[in-house]
C-alpha positions as CSV (number, residue, x, y, z in Angstrom):
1,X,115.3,-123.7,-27.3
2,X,113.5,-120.9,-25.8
3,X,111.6,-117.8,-27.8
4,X,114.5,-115.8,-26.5
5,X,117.4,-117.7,-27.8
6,X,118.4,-119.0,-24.3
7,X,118.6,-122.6,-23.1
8,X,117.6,-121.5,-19.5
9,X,115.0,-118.9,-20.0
10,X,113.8,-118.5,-16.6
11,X,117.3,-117.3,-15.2
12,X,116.6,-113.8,-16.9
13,X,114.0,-111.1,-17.6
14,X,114.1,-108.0,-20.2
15,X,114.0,-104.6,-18.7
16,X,110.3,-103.9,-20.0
17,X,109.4,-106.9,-17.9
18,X,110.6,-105.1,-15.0
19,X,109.1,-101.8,-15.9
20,X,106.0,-103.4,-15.8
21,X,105.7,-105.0,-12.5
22,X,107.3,-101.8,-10.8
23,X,105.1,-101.5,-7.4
24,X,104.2,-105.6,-7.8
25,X,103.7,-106.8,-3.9
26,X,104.5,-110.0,-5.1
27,X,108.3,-109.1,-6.5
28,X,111.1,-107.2,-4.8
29,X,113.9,-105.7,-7.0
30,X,117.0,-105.6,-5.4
31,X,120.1,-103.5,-6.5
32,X,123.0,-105.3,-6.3
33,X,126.5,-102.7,-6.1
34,X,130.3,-103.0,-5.3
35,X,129.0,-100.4,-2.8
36,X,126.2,-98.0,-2.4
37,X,127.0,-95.2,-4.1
38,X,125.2,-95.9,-7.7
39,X,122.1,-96.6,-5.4
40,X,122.2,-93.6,-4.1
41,X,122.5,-91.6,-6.7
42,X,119.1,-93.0,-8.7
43,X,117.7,-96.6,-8.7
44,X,114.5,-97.9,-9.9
45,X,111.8,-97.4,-7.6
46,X,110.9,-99.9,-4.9
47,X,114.5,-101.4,-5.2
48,X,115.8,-102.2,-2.1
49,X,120.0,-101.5,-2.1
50,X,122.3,-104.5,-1.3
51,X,126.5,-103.2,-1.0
52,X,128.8,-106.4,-1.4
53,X,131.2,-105.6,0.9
54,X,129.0,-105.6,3.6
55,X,126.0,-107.8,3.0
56,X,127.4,-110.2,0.7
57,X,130.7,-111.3,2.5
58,X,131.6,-112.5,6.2
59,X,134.5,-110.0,8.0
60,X,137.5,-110.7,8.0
61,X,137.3,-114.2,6.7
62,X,136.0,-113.0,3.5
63,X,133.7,-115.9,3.2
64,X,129.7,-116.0,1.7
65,X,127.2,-115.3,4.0
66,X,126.3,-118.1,7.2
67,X,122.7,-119.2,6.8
68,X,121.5,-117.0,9.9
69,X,123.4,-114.3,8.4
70,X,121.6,-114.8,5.3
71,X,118.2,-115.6,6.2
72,X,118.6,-112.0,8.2
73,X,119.3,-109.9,5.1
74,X,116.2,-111.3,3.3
75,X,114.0,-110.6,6.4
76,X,115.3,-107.3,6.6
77,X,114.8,-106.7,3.0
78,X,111.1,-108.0,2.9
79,X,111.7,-111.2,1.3
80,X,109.7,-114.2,2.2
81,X,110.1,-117.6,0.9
82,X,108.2,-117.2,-1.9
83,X,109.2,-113.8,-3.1
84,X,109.9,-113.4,-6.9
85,X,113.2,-111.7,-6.6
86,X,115.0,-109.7,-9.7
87,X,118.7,-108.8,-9.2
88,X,120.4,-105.9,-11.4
89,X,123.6,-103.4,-10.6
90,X,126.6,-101.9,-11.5
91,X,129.7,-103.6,-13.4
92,X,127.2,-105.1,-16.0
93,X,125.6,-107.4,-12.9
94,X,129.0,-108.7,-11.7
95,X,127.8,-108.4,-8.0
96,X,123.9,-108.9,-9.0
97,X,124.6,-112.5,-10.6
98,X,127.2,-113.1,-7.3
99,X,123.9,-112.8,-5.4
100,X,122.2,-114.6,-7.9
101,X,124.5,-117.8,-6.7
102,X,123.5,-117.2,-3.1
103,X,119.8,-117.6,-3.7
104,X,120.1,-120.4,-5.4
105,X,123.0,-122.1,-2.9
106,X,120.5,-121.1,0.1
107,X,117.4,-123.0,-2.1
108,X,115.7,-119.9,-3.1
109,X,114.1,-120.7,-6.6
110,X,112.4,-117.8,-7.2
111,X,115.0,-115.3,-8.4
112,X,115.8,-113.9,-11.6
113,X,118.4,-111.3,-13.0
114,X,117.3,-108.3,-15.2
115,X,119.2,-108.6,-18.9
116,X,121.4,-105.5,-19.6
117,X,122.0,-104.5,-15.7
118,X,121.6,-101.0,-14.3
119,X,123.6,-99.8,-17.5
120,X,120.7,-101.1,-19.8
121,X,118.3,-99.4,-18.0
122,X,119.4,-96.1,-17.7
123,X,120.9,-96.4,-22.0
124,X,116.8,-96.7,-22.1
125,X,116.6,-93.8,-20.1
126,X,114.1,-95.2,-18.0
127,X,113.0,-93.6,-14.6
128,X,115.2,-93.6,-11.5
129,X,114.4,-92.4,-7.5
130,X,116.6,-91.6,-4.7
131,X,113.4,-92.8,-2.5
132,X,114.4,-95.9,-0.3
133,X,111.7,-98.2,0.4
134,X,111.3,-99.5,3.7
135,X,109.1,-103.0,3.9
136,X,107.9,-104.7,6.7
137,X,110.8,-107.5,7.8
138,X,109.7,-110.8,6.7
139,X,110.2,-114.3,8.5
140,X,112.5,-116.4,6.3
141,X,113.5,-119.6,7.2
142,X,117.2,-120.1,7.3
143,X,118.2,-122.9,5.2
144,X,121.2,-125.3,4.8
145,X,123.3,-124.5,1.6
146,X,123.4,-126.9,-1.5
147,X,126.7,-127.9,-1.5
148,X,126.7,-129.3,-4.5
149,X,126.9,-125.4,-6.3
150,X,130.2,-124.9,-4.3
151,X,133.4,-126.1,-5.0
152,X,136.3,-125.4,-2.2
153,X,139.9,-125.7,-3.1
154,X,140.1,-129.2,-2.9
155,X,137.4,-130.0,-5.5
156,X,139.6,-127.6,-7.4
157,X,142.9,-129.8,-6.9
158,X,140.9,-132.7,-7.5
159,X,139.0,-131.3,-10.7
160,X,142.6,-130.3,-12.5
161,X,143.2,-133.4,-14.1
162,X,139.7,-134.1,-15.0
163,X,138.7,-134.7,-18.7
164,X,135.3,-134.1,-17.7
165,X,135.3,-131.0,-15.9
166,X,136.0,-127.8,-17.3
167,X,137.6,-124.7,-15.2
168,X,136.4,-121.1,-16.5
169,X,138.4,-118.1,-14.6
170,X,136.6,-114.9,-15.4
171,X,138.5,-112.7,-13.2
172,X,139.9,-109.8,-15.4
173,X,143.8,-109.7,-16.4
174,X,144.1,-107.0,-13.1
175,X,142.5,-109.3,-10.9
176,X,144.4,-111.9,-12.2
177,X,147.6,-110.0,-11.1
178,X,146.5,-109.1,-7.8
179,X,146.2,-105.3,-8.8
180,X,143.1,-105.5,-7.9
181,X,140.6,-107.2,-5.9
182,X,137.5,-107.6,-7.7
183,X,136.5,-104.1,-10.0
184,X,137.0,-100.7,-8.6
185,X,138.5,-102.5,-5.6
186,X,142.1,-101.8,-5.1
187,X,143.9,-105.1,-3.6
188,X,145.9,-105.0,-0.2
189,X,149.4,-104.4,-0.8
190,X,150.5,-107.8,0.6
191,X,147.5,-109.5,-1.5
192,X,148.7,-112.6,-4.0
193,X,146.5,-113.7,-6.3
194,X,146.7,-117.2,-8.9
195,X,145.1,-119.2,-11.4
196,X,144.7,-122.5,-11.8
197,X,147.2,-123.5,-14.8
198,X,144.0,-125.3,-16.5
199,X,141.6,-123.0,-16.2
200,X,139.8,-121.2,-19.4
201,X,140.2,-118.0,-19.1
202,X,136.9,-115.7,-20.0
203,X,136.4,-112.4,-18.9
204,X,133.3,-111.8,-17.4
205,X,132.1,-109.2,-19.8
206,X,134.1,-110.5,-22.4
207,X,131.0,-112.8,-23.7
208,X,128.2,-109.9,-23.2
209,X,126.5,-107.9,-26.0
210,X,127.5,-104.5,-26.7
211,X,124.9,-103.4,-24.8
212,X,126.2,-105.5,-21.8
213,X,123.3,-108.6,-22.2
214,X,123.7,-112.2,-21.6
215,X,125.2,-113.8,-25.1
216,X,122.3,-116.7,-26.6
217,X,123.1,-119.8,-26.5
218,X,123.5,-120.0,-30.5
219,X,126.8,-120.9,-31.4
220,X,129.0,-117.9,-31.3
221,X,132.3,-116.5,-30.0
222,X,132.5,-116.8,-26.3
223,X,129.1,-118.4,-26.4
224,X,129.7,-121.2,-24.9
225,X,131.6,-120.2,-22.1
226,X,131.0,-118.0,-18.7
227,X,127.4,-116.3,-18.8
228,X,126.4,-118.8,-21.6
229,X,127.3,-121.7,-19.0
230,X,125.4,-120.8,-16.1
231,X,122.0,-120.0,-18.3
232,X,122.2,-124.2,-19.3
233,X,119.9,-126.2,-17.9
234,X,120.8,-127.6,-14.1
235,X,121.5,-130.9,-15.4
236,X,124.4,-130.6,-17.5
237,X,127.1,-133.1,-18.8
238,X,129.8,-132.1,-17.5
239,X,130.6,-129.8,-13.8
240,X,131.6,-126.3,-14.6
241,X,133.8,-125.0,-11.9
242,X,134.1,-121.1,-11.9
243,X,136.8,-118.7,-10.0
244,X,136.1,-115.1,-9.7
245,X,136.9,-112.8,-7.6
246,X,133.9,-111.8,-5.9
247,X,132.7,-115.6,-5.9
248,X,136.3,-117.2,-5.4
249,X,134.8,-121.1,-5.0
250,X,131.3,-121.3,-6.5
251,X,130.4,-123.9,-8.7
């Protein structure tokens, strides 16, 4: 077990970390949002601003990112192969830890999320900018997904009856309704949402600190579950399949 209590220790990084390798050529801090409007208001500086509706997600089909499509935002964001990336945002790094998926399902090793999200650092009351860096555009290879970190709705099917797969739904009881779409995002009127009858259900936030950091992995309530599960090592015993609503088939 890691110094820091958690199993997987290189998935996250403490906010004084960050604070200390602000203006690091090396790294590039991205801000990961339901939309831009936090960002705008005050980010920290030399993060670049990533909005979810519209450079996370493929219109109209609602799908992840193509390679090409990918390997453009990275460019565009001055991220090169082997960039050290750190994600935070908004919604105690709901969207940040979506993107966090994508690096890793386009092969991008070097990414890490900042404990405690955008609401961690400004309880700290640390220093914000409205300045918007602009780096030079990168060349980054597009790359072929690991589809191993995906399941589609037929690994789903084919997981229900499985003793040795576990289903975790951390969509929140409105998402779970269909009154809304992921948080802050009203759903369309004709919009049906479901769960799978076996799934565990575990709020996304439900397993966070009061101050909105990843849980240890020391046995406690909600420990084991949601963020707790995806800070284990790679090779674990059993698949974990997770449903959420801004990552509705990742694995």
């Amino acid at each position: 077990m890691a110094p820091n209590g958690y199993a997987n220790p290189n998935v996250l990084v403490e906010t004084d970390h960050v604070a200390s390798h602000v203006g690091d050529p090396t790294l590039r801090l991205v801000e990961v949002d339901v939309d831009t409007a936090a960002y705008d208001s005050g980010h920290i500086a030399g993060a670049v601003g990533w909005n979810w509706k519209t450079d996370l997600q493929r219109r109209p089909v609602r799908d992840i990112p193509t390679t090409g499509e990918w390997a453009a935002l990275l460019a565009r964001s001055g991220v090169a192969p082997d960039t050290t990336v750190i994600l935070y945002g908004d919604n105690n790094n709901w969207f940040a830890a979506f993107a966090y998926w994508l690096f890793r399902l386009y092969g991008h090793a070097n990414v890490r999320l900042m404990n405690g999200g955008r609401k961690k650092w400004l309880d700290e009351s640390r220093e914000l900018t409205t300045d918007v860096p602009a780096y030079p555009a990168t060349t980054y290879p597009a790359r072929q997904m690991d589809a191993g970190l995906r399941a589609l709705r037929d690994d789903v099917r084919a997981a229900l009856d499985r003793s040795d797969c576990a289903l975790v739904d951390v969509r929140s009881p409105a998402e779970c309704s269909g009154e809304l779409l992921a948080p802050g995002q009203p759903a369309p009127r004709r919009a049906r949402s479901a769960a799978a009858t076996s799934a565990a259900r575990r709020t996304f936030r439900g397993p966070l600190r009061s101050q909105r950091t990843a849980p240890s992995s020391q046995p406690r309530s909600c420990a084991r579950s949601t963020v707790a599960r995806a800070l284990r090592p790679t090779s674990r015993p059993s698949p974990t399949v997770g449903s959420a609503s801004a990552a509705p088939t990742l694995g």
